[in-house]
N, C-alpha and C positions, 0 to 999 in steps of 0.2 A: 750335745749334738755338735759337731765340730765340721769343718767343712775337709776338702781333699781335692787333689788336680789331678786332672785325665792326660790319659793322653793327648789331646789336644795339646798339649802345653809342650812349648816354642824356648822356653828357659831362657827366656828375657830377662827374666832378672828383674819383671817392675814391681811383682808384689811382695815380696822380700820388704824390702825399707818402711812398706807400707803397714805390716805385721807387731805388734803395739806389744806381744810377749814374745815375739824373736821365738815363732816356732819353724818357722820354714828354713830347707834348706835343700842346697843348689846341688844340682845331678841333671843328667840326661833331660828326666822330667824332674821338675822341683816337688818335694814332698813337706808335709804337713805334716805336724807333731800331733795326733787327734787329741792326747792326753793334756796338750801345753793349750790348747785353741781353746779362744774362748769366743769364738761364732761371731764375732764381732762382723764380719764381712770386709774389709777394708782391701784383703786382699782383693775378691771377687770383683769389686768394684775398678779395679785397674786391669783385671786382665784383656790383654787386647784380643784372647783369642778365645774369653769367656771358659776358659778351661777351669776353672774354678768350681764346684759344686757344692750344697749344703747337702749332708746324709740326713 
């Protein structure tokens, strides 16, 4: 189960640094690797606009 960003998401840029196997990566909206994620939540936890989701 991996997590992924909505629309919602402002590409700030905070939960990037925050990602512990370096799956995300920066675009329009920032995208999650589902296959590299390991649910940890870290990112979720920083985003200011809660665009973050667990599937």
């Amino acid at each position: 189960m991996a997590h992924f960003i909505t629309d919602a998401c402002i590409a700030c840029g905070s939960c990037q640094p925050e990602c512990p196997v370096d799956c995300i990566s920066e675009g329009d909206i920032y995208v999650i690797d589902a296959d590299a994620c390991t649910d940890c939540g870290a990112c979720a936890d920083v985003c200011p606009t809660d665009a973050i989701e667990a599937k």
